[in-house]
N, CA, C and O of each residue as an XYZ file, in Angstrom:
436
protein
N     -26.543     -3.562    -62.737
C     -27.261     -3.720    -61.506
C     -26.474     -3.020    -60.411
O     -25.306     -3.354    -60.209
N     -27.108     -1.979    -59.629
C     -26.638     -0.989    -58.751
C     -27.287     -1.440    -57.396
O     -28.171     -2.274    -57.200
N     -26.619     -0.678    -56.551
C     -27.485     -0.690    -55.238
C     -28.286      0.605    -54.936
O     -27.969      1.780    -54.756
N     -29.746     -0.260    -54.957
C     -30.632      1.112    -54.537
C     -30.410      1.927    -53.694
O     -29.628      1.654    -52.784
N     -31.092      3.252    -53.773
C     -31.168      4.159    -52.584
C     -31.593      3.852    -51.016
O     -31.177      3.894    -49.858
N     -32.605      3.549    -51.747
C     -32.574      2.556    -49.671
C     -32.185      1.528    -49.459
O     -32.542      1.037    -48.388
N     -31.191      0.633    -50.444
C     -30.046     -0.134    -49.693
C     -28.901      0.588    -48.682
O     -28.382      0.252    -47.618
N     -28.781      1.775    -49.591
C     -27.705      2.995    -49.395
C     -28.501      3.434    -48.072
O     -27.780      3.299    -47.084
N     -29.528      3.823    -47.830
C     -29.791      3.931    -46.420
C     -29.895      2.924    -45.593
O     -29.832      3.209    -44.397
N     -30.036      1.833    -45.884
C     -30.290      0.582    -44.423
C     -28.806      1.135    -44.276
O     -28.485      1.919    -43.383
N     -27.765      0.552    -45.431
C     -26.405      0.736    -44.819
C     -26.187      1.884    -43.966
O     -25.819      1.772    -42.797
N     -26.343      2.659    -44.372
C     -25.605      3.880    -43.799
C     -26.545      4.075    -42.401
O     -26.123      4.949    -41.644
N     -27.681      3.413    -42.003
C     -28.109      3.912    -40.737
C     -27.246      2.578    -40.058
O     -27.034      2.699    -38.852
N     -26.799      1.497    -40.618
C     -25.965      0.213    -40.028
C     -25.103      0.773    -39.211
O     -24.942      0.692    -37.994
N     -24.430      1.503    -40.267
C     -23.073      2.031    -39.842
C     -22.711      3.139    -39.112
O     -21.678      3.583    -38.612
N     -24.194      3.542    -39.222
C     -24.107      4.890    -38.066
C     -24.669      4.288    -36.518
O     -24.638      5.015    -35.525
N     -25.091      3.115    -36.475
C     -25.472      2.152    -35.198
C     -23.838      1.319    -34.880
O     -23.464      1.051    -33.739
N     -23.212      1.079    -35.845
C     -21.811      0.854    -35.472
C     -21.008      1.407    -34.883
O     -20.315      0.897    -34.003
N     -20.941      2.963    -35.400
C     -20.079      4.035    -35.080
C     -20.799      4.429    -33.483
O     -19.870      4.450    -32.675
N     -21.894      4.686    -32.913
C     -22.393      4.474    -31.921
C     -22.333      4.026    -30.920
O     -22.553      4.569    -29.837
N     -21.938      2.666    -31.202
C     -21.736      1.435    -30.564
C     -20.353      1.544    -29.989
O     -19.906      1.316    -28.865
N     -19.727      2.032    -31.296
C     -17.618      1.617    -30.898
C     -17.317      3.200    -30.065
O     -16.286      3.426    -29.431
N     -18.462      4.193    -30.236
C     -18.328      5.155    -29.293
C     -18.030      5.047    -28.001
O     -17.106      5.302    -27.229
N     -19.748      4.310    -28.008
C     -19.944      3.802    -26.708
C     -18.488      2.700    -25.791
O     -18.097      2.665    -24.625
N     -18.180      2.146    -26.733
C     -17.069      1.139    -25.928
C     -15.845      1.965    -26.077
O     -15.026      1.783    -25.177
N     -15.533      2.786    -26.943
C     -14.308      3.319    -26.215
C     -14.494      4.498    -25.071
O     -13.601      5.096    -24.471
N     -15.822      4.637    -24.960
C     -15.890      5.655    -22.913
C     -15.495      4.556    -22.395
O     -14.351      4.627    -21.946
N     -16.141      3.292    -22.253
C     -16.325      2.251    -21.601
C     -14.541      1.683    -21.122
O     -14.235      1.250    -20.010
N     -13.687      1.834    -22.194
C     -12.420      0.895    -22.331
C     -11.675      2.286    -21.534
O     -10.952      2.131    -20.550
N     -11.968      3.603    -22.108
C     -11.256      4.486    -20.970
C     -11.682      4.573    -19.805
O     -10.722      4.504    -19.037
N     -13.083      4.745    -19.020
C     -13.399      4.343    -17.630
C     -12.541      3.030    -17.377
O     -11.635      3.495    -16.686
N     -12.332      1.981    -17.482
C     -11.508      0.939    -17.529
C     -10.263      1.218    -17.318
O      -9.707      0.993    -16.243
N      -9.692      1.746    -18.338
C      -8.070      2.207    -18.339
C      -8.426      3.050    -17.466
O      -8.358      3.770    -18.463
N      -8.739      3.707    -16.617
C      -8.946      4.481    -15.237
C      -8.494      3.764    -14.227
O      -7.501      3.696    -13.503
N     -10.143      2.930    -14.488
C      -9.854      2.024    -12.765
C      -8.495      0.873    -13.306
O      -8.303     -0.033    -12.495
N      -8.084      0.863    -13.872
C      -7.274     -0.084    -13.936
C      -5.941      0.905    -13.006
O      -5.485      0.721    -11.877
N      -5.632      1.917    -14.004
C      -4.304      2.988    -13.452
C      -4.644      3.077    -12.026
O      -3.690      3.431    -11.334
N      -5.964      2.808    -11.267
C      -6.092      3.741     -9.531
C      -5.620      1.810     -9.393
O      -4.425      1.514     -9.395
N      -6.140      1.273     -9.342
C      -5.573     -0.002     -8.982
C      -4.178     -0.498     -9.082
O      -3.572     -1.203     -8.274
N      -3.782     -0.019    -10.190
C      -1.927      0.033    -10.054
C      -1.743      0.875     -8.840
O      -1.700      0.289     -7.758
N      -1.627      2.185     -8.874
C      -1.337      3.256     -7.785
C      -1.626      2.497     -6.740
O      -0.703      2.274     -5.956
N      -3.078      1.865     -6.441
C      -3.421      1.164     -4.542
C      -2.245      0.082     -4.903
O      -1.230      0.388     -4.277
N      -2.086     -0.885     -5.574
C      -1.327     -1.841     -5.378
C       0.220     -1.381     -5.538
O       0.978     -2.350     -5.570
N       0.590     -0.648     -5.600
C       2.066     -0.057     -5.556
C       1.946      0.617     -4.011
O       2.846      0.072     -3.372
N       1.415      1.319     -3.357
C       0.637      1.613     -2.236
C       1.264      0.673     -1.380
O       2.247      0.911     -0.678
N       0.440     -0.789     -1.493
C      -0.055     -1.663     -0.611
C       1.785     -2.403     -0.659
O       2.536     -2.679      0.277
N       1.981     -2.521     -2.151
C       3.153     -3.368     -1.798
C       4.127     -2.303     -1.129
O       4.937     -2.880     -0.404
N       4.272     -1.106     -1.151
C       5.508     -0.805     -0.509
C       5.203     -0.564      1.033
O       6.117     -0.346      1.829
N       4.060     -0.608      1.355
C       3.306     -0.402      2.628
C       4.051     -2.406      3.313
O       4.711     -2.600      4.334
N       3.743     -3.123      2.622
C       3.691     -4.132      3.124
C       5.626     -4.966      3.095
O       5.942     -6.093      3.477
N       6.362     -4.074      2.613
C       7.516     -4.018      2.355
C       8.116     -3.059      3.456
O       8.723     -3.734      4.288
N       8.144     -1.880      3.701
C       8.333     -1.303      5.327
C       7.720     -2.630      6.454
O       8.399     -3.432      7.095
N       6.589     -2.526      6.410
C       6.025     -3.701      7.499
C       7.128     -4.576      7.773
O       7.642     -4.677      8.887
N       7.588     -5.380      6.475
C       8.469     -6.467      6.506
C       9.629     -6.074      7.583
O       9.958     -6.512      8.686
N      10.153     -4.885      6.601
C      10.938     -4.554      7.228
C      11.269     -4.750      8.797
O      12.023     -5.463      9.459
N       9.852     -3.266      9.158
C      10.070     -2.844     10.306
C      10.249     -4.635     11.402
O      11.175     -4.805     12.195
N       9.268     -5.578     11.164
C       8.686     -6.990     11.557
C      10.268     -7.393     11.540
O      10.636     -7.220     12.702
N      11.356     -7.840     10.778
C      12.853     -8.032     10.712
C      13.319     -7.311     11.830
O      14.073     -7.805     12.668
N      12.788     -5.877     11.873
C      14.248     -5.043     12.772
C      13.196     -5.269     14.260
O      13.324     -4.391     15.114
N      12.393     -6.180     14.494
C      11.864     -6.099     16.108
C      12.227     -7.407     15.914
O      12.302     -7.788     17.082
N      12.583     -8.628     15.036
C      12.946    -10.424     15.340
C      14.724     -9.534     15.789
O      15.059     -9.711     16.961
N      15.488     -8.877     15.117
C      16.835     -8.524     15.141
C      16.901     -8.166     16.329
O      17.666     -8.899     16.956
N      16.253     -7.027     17.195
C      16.321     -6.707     18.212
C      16.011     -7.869     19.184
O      16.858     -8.353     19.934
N      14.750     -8.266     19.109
C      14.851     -9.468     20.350
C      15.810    -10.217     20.088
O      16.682    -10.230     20.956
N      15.999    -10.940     19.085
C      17.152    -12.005     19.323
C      18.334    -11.141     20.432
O      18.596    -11.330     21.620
N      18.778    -10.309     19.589
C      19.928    -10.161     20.378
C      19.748     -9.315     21.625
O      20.764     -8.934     22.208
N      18.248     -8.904     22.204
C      18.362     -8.898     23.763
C      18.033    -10.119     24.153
O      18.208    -10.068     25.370
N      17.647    -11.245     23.876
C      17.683    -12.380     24.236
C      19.202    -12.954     24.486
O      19.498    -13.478     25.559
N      20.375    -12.779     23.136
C      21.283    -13.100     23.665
C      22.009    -12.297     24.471
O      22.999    -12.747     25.048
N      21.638    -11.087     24.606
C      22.343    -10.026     25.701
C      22.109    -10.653     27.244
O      22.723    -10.599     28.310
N      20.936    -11.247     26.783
C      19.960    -11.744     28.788
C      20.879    -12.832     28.739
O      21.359    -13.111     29.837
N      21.154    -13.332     28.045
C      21.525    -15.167     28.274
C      23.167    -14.636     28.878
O      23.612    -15.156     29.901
N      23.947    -13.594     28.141
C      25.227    -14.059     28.903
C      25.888    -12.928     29.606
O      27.049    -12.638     29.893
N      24.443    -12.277     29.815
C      24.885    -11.698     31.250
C      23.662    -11.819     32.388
O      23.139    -10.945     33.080
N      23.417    -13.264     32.297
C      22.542    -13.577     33.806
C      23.300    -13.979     34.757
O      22.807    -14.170     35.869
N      24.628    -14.188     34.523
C      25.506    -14.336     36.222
C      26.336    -13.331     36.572
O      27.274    -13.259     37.367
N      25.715    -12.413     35.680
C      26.302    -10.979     35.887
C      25.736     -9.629     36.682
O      26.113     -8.518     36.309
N      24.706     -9.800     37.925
C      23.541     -9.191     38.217
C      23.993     -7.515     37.915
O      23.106     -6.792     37.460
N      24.883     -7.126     38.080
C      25.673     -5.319     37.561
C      25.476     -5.527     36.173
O      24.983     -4.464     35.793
N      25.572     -6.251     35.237
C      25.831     -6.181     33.934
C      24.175     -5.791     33.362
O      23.797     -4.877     32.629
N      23.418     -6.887     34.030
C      22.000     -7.565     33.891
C      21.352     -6.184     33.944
O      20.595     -5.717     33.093
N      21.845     -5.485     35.297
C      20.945     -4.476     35.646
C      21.477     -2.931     34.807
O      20.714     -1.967     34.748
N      22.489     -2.913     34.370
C      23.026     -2.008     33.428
C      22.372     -2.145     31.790
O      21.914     -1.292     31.029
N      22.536     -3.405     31.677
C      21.528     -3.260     30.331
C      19.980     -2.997     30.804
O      19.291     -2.890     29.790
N      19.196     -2.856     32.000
C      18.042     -2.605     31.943
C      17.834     -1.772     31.691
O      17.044     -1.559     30.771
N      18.438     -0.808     32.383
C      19.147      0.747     33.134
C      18.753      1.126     31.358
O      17.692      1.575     30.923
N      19.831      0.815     30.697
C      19.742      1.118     29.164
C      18.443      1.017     28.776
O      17.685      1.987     28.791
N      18.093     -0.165     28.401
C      16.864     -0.625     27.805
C      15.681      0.383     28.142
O      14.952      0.844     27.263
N      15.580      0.626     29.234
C      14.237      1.967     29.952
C      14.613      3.299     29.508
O      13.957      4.259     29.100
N      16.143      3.041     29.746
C      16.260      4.723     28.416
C      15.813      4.833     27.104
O      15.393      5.935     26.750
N      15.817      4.090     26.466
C      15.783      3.533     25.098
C      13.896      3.894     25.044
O      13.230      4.675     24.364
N      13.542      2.895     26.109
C      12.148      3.077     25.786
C      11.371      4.031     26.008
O      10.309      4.234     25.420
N      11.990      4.877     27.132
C      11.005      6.143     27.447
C      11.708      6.875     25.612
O      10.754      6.936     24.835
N      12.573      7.186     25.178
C      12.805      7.962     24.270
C      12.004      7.459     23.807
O      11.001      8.171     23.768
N      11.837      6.201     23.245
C      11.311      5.914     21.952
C       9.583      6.086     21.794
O       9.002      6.355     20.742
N       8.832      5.811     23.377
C       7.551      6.611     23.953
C       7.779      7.949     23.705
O       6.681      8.367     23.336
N       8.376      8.646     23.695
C       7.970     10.296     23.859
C       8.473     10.795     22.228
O       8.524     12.017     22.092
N       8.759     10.150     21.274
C       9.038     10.277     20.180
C       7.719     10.087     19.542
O       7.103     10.861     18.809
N       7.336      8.641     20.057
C       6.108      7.847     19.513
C       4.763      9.169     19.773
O       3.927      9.388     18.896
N       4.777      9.726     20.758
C       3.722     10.378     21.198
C       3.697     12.124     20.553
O       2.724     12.841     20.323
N       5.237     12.413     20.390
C       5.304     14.035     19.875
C       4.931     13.429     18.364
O       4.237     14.314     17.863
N       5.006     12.810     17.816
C       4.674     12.567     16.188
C       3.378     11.312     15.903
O       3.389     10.520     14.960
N       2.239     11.399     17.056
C       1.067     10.827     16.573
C       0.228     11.968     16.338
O       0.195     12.770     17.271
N      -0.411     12.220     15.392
C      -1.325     12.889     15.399
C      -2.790     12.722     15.995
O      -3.390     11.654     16.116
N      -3.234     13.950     16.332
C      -4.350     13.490     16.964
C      -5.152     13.159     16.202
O      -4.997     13.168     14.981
N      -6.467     12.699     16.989
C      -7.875     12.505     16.302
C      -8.691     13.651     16.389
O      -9.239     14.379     17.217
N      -8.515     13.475     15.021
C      -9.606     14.939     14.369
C     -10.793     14.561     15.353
O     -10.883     13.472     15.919
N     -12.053     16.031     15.529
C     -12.829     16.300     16.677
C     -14.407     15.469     15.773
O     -14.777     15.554     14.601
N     -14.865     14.881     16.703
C     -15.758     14.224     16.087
C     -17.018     14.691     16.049
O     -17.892     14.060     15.453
């Protein structure tokens, strides 16, 4: 007892609806492994984006504190007081005209 000829075909059209099928899911699993890799890349992105932030957020608490303690012990010092301002407005116009030679503009709309 053998297997007929058109057993031999149901199978073989089975298996050619199988092979079809596992085609179909491996486009499917590589579109996938795609968006998966752009989603690593944004989230490597985002965390080192949000890691400067930290940063930068640390070095403006560092700075105030210590012009806070700069104000505190030289307020009976009105020459001292007004020498660190003197500073401080230097500091800031540089750091304005730095800020402004390296913004780029807005593209023309």
């Amino acid at each position: 007892m053998g297997i007929s000829y058109g057993d031999w075909q149901k199978l073989h059209r089975k298996l050619d609806a199988i092979l079809i099928m596992l085609s179909g899911m491996k486009s499917e699993i590589a579109a996938l492994t795609l968006k998966q890799e752009q989603a690593m890349t944004d989230l490597t992105a985002l965390t080192a984006e949000v890691e400067r932030n930290t940063a930068v957020d640390q070095s403006a608490i560092a700075l105030l504190t210590g012009l806070a303690a700069q104000i505190e012990a030289l307020k009976t010092d009105p020459v001292a007081l007004q020498a660190l301002a003197d500073t401080m407005r230097g500091s800031s116009d540089e750091l304005a005209a730095a800020v402004a030679a390296n913004t780029p503009t807005a593209p023309p709309a």
